[in-house]
C-alpha positions as CSV (number, residue, x, y, z in Angstrom):
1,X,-16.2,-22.4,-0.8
2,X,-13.0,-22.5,-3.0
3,X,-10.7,-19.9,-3.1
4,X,-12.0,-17.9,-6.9
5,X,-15.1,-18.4,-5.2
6,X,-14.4,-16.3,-2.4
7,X,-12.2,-13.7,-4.1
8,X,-15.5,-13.4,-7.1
9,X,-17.8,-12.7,-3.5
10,X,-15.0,-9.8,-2.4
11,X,-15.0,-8.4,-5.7
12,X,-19.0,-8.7,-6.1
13,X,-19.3,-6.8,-2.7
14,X,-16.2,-4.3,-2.2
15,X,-18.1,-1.5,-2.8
16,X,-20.1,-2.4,0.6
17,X,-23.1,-0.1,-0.7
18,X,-25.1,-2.0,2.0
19,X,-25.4,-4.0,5.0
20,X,-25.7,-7.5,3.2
21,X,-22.5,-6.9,1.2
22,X,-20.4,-5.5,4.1
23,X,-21.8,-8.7,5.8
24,X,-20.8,-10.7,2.5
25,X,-17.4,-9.1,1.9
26,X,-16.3,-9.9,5.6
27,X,-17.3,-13.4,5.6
28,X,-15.3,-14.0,2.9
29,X,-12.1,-12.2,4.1
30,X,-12.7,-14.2,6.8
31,X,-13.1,-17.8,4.8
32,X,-9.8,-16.6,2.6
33,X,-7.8,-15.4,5.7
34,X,-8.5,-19.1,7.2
35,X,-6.4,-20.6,4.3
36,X,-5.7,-18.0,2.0
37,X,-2.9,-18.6,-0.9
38,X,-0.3,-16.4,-1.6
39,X,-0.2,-16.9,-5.6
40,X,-3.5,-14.7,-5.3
41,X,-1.9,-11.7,-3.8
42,X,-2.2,-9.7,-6.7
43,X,-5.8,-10.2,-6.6
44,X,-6.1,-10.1,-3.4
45,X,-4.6,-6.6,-3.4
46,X,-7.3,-5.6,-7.1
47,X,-10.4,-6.1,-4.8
48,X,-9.5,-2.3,-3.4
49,X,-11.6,0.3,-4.5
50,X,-11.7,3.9,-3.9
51,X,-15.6,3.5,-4.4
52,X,-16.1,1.5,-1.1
53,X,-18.9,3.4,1.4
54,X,-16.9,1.4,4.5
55,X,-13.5,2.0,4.2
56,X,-12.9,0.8,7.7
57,X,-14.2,-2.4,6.5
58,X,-11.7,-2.5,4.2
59,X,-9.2,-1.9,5.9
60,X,-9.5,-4.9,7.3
61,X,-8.2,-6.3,3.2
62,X,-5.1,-4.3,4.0
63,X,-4.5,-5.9,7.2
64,X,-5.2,-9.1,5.9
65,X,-2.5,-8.5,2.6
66,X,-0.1,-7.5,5.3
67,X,-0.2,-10.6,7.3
68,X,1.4,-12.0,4.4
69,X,5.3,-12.3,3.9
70,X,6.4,-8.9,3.3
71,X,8.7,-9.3,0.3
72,X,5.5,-11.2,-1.5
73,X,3.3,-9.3,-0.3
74,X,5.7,-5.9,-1.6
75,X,6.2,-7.9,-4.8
76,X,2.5,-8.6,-5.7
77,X,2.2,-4.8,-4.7
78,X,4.3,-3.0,-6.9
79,X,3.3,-5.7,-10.0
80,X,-0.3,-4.6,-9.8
81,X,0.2,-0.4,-8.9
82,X,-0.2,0.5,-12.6
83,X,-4.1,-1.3,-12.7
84,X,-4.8,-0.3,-8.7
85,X,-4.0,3.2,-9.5
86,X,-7.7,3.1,-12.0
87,X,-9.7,1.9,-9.0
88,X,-7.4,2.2,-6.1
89,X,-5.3,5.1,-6.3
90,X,-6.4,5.9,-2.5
91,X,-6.0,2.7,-1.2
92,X,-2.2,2.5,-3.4
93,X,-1.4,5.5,-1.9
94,X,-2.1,4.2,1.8
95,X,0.1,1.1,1.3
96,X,2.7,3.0,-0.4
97,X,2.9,5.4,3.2
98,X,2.5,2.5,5.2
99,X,5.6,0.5,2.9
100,X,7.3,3.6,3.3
101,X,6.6,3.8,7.5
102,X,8.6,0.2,7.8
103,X,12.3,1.0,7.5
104,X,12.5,-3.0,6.3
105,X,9.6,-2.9,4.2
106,X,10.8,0.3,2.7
107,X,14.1,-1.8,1.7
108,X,11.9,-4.5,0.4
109,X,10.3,-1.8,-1.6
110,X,13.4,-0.2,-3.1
111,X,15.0,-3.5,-3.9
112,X,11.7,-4.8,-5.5
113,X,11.2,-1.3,-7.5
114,X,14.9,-1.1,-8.5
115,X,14.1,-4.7,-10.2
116,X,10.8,-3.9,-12.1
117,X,12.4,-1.0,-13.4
118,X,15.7,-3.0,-15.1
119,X,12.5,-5.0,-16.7
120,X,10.5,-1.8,-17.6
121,X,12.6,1.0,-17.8
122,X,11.3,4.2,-17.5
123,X,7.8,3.3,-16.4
124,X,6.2,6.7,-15.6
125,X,4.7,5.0,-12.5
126,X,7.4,2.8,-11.3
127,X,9.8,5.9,-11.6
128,X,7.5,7.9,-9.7
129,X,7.2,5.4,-6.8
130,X,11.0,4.9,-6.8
131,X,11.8,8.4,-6.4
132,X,9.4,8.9,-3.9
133,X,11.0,6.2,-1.8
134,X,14.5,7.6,-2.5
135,X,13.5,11.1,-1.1
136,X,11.2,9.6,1.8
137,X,14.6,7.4,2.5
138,X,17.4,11.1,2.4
139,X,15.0,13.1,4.3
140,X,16.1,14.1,7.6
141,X,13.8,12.7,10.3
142,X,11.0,14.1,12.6
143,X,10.6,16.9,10.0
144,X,7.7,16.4,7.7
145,X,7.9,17.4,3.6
146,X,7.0,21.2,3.7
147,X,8.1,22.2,7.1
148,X,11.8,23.2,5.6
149,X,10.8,26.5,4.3
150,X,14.4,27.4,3.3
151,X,17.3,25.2,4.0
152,X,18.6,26.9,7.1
153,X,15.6,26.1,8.7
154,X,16.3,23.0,9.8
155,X,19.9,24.4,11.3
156,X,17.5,26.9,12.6
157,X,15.1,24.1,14.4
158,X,18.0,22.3,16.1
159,X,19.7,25.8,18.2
160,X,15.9,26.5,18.8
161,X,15.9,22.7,20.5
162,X,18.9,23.4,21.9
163,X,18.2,26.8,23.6
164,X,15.5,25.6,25.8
């Protein structure tokens, strides 16, 4: 099967409402992956839906975008967030942590973001992924978002360490 006819088959079955299209959706992951193309990473990366009944199914799409080269794979990413976030916006937000989890993905990510916004300046979504980066990027480390109660606390945390 061609490559549009594969990607129409993951698109007819990514909502894997039964057994046949979880069958049909992972044979043609499979048939892509063998000699897949990376001008169809945006796509690739539309066939997510929030809708899916087997999500570990498809995560096995994520995997399969991230064998790609990261700064394509990045690239097609942050061009198609604004339609993924109507479907998606569960699966976006999973490969926005897991950008944000690879210290050179995350540069990728910045770099990529800073240049989509010099093309669409102030892009409500594009601003808001940027500045999440930027804050996941100055926040100290081993402390998650919310645990800083006041901002002693983390002067606090470290003589606590310390003491025992």
């Amino acid at each position: 099967m061609n490559q549009n006819n594969l990607l129409a088959t993951l698109q007819e079955n990514r909502l894997m409402q039964t057994e046949e299209q979880v069958t049909n959706f992972e044979n043609a992951l499979a048939e892509i992956a063998e000699s897949s193309d990376e001008n169809k990473l945006s796509a690739y990366h539309l066939i997510l839906d929030d809708q899916c009944q087997q999500p570990e199914v498809m995560f096995s799409l994520i995997h399969f975008l991230e064998s790609f080269d990261m700064e394509k794979q990045i690239t097609a990413f942050i061009h198609v967030v604004p339609q993924l976030m109507i479907t998606a916006s569960e699966w976006t937000r999973i490969i926005h942590n897991r950008i944000l989890n690879d210290v050179s993905a995350c540069g990728v990510y910045c770099h990529g973001l800073e240049l989509i916004n010099r093309k669409n300046p102030h892009h409500f979504i594009y601003d808001l992924l940027k500045e999440s980066v930027i804050n996941h990027i100055e926040r100290p480390r081993g402390i998650l978002v919310g645990e800083l109660a006041e901002p002693n606390s983390l002067a606090r945390l470290q003589v606590n360490e310390v003491k025992k």
